[in-house]
C-alpha positions as CSV (number, residue, x, y, z in Angstrom):
1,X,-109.8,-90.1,-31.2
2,X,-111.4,-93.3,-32.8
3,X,-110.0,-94.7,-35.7
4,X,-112.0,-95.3,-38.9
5,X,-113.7,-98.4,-39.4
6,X,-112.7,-100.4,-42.3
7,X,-115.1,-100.2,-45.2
8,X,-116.6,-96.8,-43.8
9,X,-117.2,-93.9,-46.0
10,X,-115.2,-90.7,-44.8
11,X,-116.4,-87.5,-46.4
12,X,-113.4,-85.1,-46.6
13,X,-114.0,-81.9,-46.8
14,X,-114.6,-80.5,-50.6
15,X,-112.0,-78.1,-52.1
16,X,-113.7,-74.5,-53.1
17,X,-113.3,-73.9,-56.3
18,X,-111.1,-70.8,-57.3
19,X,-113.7,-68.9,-59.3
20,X,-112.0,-65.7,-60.1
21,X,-108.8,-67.8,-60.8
22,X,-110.7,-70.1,-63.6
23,X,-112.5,-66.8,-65.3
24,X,-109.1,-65.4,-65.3
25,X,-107.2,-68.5,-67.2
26,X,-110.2,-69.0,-69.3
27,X,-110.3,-65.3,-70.2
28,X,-106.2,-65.4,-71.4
29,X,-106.8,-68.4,-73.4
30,X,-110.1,-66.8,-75.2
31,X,-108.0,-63.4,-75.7
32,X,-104.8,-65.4,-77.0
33,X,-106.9,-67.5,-79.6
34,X,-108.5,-64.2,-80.7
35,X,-105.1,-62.3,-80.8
36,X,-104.2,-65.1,-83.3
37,X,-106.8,-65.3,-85.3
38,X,-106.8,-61.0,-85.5
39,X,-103.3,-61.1,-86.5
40,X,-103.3,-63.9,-89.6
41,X,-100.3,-66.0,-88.0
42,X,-99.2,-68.1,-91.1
43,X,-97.5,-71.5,-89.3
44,X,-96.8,-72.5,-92.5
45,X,-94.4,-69.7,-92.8
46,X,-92.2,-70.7,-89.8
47,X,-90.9,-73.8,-91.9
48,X,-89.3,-71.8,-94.6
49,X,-88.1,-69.2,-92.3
50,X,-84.9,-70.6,-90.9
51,X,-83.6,-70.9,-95.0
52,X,-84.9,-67.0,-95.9
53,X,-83.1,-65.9,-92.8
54,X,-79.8,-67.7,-93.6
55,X,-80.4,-66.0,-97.1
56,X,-80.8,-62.6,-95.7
57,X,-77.7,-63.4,-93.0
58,X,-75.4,-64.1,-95.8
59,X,-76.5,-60.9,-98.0
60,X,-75.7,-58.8,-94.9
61,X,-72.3,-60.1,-93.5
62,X,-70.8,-62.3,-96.8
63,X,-69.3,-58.8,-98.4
64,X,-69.5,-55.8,-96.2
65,X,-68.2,-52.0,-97.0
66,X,-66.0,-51.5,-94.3
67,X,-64.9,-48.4,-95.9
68,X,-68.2,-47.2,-94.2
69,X,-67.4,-48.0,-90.9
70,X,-65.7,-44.7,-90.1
71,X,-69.0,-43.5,-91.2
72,X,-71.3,-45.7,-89.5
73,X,-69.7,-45.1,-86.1
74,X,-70.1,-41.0,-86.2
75,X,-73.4,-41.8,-87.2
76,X,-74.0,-44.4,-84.1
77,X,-72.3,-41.4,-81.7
78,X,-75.3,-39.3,-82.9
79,X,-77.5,-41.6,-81.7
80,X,-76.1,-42.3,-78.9
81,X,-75.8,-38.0,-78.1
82,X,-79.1,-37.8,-79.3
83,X,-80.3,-40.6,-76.3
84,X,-78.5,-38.9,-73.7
85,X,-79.7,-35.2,-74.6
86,X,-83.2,-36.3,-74.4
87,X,-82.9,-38.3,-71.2
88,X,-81.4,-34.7,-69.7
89,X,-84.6,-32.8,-71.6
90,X,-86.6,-34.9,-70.3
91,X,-85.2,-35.5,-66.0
92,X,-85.3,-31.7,-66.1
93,X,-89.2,-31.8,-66.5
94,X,-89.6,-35.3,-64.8
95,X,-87.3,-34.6,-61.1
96,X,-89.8,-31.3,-60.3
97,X,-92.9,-33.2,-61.4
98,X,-92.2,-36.1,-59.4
99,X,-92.2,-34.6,-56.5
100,X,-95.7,-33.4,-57.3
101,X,-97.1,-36.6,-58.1
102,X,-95.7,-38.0,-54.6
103,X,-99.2,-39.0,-52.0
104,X,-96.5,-38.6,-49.2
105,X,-95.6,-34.9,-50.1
106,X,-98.2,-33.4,-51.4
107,X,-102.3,-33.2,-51.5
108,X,-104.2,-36.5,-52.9
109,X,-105.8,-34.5,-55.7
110,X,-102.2,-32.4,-56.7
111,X,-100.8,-36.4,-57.4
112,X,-103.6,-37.5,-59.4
113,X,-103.2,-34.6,-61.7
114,X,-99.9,-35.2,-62.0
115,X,-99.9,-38.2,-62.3
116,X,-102.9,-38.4,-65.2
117,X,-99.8,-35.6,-67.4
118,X,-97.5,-38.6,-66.8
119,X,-100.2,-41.0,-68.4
120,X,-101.0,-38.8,-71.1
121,X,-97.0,-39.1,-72.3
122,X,-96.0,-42.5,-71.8
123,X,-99.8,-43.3,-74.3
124,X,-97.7,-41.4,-77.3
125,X,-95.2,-43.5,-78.5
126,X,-91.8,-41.9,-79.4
127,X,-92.0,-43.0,-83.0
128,X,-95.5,-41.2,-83.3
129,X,-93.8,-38.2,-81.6
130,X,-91.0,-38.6,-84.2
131,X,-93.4,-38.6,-87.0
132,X,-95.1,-35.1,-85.5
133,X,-91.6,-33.3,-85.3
134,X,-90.4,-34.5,-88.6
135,X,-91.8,-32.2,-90.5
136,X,-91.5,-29.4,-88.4
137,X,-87.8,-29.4,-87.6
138,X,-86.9,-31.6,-91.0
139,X,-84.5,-34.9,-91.4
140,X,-82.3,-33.8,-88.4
141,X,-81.4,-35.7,-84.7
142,X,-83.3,-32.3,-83.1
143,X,-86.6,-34.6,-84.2
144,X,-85.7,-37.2,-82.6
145,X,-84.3,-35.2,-79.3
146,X,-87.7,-34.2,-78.6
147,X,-89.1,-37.0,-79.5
148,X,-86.9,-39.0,-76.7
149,X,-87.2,-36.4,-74.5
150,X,-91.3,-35.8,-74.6
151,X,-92.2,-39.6,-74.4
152,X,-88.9,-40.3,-71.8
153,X,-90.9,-37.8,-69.4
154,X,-94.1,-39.9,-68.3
155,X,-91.7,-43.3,-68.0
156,X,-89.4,-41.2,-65.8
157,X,-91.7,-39.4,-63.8
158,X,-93.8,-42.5,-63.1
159,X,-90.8,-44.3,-61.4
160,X,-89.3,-41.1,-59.6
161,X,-92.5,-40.5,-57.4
162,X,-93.0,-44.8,-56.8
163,X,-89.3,-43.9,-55.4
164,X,-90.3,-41.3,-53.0
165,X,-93.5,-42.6,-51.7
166,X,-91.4,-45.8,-50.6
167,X,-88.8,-43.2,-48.2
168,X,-88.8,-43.3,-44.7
169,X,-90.8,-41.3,-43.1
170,X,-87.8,-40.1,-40.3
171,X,-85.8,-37.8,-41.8
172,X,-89.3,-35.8,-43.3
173,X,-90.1,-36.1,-39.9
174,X,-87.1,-34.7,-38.2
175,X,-87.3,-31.5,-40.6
176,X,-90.5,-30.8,-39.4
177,X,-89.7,-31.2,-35.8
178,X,-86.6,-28.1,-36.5
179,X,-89.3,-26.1,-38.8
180,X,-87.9,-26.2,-42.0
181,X,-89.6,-25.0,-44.8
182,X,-90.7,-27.0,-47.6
183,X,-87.2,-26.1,-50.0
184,X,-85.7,-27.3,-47.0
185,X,-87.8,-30.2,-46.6
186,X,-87.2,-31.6,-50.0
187,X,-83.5,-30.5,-49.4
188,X,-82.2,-32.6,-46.4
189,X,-85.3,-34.8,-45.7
190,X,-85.9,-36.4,-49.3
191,X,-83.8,-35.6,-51.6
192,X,-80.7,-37.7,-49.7
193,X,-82.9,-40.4,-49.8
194,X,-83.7,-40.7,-53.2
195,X,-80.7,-39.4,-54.9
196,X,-79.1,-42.4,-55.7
197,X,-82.1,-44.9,-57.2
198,X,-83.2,-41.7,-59.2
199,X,-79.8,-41.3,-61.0
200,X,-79.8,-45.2,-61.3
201,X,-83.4,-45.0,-63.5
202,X,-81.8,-41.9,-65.6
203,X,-78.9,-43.9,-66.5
204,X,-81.0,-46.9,-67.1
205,X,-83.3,-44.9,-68.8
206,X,-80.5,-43.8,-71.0
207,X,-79.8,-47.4,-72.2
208,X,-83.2,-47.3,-73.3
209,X,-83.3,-44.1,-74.6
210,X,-80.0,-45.6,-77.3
211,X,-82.2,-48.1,-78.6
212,X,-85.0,-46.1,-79.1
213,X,-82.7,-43.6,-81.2
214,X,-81.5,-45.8,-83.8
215,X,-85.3,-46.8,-84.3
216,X,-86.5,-43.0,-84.9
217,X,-84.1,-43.1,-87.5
218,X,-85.8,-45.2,-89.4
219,X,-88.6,-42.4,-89.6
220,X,-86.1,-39.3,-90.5
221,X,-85.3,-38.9,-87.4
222,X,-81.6,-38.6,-87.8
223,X,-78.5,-40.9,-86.4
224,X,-77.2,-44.8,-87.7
225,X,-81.1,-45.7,-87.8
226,X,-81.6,-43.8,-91.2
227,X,-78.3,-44.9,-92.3
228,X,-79.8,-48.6,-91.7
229,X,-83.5,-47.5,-93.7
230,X,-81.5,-46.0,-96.7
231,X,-79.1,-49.4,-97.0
232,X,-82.1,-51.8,-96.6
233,X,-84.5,-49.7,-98.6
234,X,-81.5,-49.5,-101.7
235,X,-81.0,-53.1,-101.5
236,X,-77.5,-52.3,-99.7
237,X,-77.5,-55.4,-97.3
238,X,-73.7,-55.4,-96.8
239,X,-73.8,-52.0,-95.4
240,X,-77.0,-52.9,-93.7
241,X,-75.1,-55.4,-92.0
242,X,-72.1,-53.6,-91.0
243,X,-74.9,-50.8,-89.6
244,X,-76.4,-53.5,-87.6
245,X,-72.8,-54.5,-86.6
246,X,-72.2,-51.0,-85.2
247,X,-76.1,-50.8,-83.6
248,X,-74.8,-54.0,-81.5
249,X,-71.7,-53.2,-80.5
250,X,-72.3,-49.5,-79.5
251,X,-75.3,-50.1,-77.3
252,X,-73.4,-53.1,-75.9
253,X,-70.3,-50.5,-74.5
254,X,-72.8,-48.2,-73.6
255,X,-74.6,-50.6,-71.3
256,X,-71.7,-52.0,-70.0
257,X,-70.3,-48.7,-69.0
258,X,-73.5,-47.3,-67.3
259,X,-74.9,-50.7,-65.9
260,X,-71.3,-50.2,-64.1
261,X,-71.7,-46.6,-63.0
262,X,-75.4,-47.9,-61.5
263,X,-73.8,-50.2,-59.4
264,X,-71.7,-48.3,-58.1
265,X,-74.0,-45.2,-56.9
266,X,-76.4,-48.0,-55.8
267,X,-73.6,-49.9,-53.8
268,X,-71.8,-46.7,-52.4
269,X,-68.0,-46.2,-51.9
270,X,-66.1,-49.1,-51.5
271,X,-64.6,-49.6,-48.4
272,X,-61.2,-50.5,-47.2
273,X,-60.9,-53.7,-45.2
274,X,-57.3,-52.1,-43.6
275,X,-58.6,-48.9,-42.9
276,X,-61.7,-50.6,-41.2
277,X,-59.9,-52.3,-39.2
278,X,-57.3,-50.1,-38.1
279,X,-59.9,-47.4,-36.8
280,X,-61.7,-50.6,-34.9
281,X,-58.1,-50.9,-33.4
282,X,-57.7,-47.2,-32.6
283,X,-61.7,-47.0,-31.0
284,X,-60.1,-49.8,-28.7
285,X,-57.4,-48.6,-27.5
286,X,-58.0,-47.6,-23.5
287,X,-56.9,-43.8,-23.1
288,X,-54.5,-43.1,-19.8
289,X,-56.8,-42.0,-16.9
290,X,-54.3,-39.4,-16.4
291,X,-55.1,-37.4,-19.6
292,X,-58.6,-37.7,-18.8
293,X,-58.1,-35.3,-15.6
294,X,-58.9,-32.1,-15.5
295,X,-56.1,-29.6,-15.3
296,X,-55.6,-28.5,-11.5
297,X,-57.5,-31.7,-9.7
């Protein structure tokens, strides 16, 4: 291989351009100057935020009614049994479905069906629902129940069949080989497999499920949310705050709780380094060739 000669011109080769990267960043930009200019973002605003907010801060938690917290915390327990009602309502609708929306276990066209009902409710927000059920079942948590419970159904149901369609294909496979039926199929072929990741999502779903009830009660829909709505629309900011106070610390002990329980059905039993080791000791130990003869040799 020759070496360049000085002064020569080496063409190198030219870099392709990334169309389809460019359009993309250029169409993001365009899209975020719009979304600004939609919305009627006042900058100006932003500077005499931080002293409004430390107004509003000191309204909430200077002089709170902590007469009310009794109060407050039955109503946060509502909306925390409200959450976990409608995550059950709606994992009773999503497990079965699931299944049906799984490529792996059933036709193409039976999934896309399926799958289009879970579209159609995760599109309706759970405040809309909220709004719907208000005025049929009045200012009561049942609202909100089905309101968690309706929209919780397309979220769940969209993760529970990603869940199966990742299994392995070998214990589906062995099932077939002993002619099982489908029941049986589902019984010892996937639902082993999936068991654990699907009552991770319901717990994690539940977490959601907590914030989302304190928000339809800001719509009626029972629980510490319309506690909150009534203190802030009466000018009550101490109570308001101690609401708030509640919200927070609630949620927080919930999440800590079940973010605990998901890791340990994810991680399995713990194990005993002792007892490990002491079967390891026991598979080793050499067994008398005596005892291994049969009876009358």
């Amino acid at each position: 291989m020759t070496a360049p000669v000085d002064g020569a011109h080496v063409d190198l080769p030219s870099r392709s351009r990334d169309t389809f990267r460019l359009t993309l960043t250029t169409g993001f930009v365009v899209l975020f100057g719009w979304s600004l200019i939609s919305v009627e973002v006042k900058w100006s605003r932003l500077i005499d935020a931080p002293a409004d907010m430390y107004r509003l801060f000191t309204l909430m938690f200077g002089d709170m009614p902590w007469d009310d917290l009794g109060r407050l915390s039955g109503l946060m327990w509502d909306s925390i049994a409200m959450a976990w009602v409608g995550t059950l309502i709606a994992a009773v609708f999503a497990v079965p479905l699931s299944f049906l929306a799984a490529e792996n276990l059933v036709g193409r066209s039976i999934a896309f069906v399926t799958r289009q009902v879970f579209n159609i409710l995760r599109a309706v927000p759970e405040v809309i629902l909220a709004l719907l059920f208000v005025p049929v079942f009045g200012l009561s948590p049942m609202a909100g129940v089905l309101a968690i419970g309706i929209g919780s159904i397309g979220s769940l149901g969209k993760l529970f069949y990603e869940i199966i369609e990742n299994i392995k294909p070998g214990p589906i496979e062995a099932t077939d080989a002993v002619g099982a039926s489908a029941v049986q199929r589902l019984r010892w072929g996937v639902v082993p497999q999936v068991a654990p990741e699907l009552t991770s999502f319901l717990l994690y779903r539940f977490e959601i499920n907590i914030r989302a009830s304190a928000v339809l009660g800001l719509v009626g829909a029972g629980g510490i949310g319309t506690a909150l709505a009534d203190a802030i629309r009466f000018t009550e900011y101490g109570q308001a705050g101690l609401a708030l106070i509640v919200v927070v610390v609630g949620t927080i002990a919930v999440d800590t709780v079940s973010g605990a329980i998901r890791h340990r059905i994810v991680a399995g039993k713990a194990v005993d380094l002792g007892d490990v080791a002491d079967i390891g000791a026991r598979a080793l130990v050499v067994p008398d060739p005596r005892v291994l003869q049969e009876p009358g040799r």
